[in-house]
C-alpha positions in Angstrom: 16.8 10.7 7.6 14.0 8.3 6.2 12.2 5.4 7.6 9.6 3.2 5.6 7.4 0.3 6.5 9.4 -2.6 5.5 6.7 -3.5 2.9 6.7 -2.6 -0.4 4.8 0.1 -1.6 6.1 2.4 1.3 9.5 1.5 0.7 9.2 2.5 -3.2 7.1 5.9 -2.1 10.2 6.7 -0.1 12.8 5.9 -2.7 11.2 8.1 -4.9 10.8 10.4 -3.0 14.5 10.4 -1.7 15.1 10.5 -5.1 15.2 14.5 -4.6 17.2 14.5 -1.8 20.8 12.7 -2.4 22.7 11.2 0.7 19.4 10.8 2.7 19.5 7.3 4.4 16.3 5.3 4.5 15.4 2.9 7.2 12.6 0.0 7.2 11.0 -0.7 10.6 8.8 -3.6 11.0 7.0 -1.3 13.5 5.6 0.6 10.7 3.9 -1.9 8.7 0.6 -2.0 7.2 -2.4 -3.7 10.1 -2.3 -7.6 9.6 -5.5 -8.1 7.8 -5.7 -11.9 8.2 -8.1 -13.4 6.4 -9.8 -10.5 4.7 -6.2 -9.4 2.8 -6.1 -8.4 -0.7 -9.9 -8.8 -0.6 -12.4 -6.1 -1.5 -15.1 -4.9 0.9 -17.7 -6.8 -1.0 -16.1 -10.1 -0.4 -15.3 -9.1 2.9 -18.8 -8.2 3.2 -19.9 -11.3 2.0 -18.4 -13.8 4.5 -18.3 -11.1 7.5 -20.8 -9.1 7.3 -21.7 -8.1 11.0 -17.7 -7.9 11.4 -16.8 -5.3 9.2 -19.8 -3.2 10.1 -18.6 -3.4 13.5 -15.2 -2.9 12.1 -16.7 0.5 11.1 -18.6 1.6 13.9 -16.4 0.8 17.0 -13.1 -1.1 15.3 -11.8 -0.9 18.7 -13.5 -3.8 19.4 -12.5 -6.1 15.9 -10.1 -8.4 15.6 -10.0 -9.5 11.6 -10.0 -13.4 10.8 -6.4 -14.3 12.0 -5.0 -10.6 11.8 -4.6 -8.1 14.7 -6.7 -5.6 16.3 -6.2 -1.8 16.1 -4.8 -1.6 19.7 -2.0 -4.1 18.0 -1.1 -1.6 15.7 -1.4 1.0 17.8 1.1 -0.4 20.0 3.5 -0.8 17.8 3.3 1.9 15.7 3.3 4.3 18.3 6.4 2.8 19.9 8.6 2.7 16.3 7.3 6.5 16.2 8.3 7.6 19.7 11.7 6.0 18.7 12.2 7.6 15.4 11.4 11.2 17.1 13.8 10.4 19.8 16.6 9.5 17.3 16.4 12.9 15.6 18.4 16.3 16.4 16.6 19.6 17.5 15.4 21.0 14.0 16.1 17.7 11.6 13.4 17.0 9.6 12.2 13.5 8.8 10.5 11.4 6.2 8.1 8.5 7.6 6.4 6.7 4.8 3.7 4.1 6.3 0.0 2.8 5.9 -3.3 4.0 6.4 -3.6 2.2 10.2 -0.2 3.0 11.8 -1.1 7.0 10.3 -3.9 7.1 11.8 -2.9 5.3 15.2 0.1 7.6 15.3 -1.9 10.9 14.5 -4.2 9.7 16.9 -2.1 9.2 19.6 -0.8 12.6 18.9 -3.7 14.1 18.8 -4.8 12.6 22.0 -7.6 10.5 20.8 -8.2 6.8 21.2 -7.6 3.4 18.9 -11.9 3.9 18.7 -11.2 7.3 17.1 -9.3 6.2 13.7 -12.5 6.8 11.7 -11.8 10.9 12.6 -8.4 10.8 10.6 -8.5 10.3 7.1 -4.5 9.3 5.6 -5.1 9.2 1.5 -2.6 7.7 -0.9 0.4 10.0 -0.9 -1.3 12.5 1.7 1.8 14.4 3.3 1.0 14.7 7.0 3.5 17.8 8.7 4.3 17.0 12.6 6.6 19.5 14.6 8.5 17.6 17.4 9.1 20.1 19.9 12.5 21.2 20.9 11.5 21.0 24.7 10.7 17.3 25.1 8.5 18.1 27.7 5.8 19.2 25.1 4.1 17.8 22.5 4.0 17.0 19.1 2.1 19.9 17.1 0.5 18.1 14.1 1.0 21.2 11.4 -1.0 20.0 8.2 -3.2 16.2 7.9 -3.3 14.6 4.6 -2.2 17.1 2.2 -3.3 15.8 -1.0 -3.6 19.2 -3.4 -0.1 18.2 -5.2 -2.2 15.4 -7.1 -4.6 17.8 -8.6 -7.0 18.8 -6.3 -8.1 20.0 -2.9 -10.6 17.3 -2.1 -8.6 13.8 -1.1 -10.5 11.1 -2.9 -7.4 8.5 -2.6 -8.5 7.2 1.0 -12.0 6.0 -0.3 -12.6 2.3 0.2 -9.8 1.8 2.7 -10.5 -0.9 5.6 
């Protein structure tokens, strides 16, 4: 099974993607969409710069603490990201394998959380632009989630991931 962000570009990464694997059903969750950016959307970082400055540096240095211009904070992505995850592992069968197509900020709030880090840690995962991220769901529930590769990226071309550069 697939699950996308109900947005667009995730939806049409996964379609693609299915494209390869007939009779695979994909499902949007609102859980796995993008962080609201509020007032700084579909603005570069030199215009955000520009009315915000102090903001996003802080955005960068301890984002735990920002709340963008009439969008959410990290923890409000990390809640409910982490949740849509939790449900989308508990829906599958011992051995299935899943597709998850998402954004940068639900990635790295749900690699976090598996990796047992904090919402002031997401600077410590990168997530590029079609990175593939492999996560083995134990068969005993009791144990965690092995996160098996992070943001493969090599099938574009080249071992160092320069798709995530520039991402708020």
């Amino acid at each position: 099974r697939a699950w996308s962000s109900t947005m667009s570009r995730p939806t049409e990464t996964a379609e693609i993607i299915l494209q390869a694997h007939a009779n695979v059903p994909l499902s949007q969750t609102e859980g796995l969409v993008e962080i609201g950016h509020g007032l700084w959307e579909g603005k570069l970082e030199s215009e955000i710069r520009d009315g915000w400055s102090e903001l996003l540096d802080t955005w960068k240095q301890r984002p735990e603490t920002v709340q963008m211009p009439e969008g959410e904070t990290i923890q409000d992505v990390w809640a409910r990201s982490v949740k849509s995850w939790g449900d989308i592992a508990a829906s599958l069968k011992p051995e299935e394998t899943a597709l998850v197509v998402a954004h940068d900020a639900v990635n790295k709030t749900i690699l976090c959380d598996l990796l047992g880090l904090t919402p002031a840690d997401i600077w410590a995962v990168k997530q590029g632009n079609g990175g593939v991220t492999v996560v083995d769901i134990a068969l005993d529930s009791s144990q965690p989630a092995v996160v098996t590769c992070l943001n493969l990226t090599s099938h574009f071309g080249s071992v160092i991931d320069r798709t995530a550069a520039g991402a708020l």
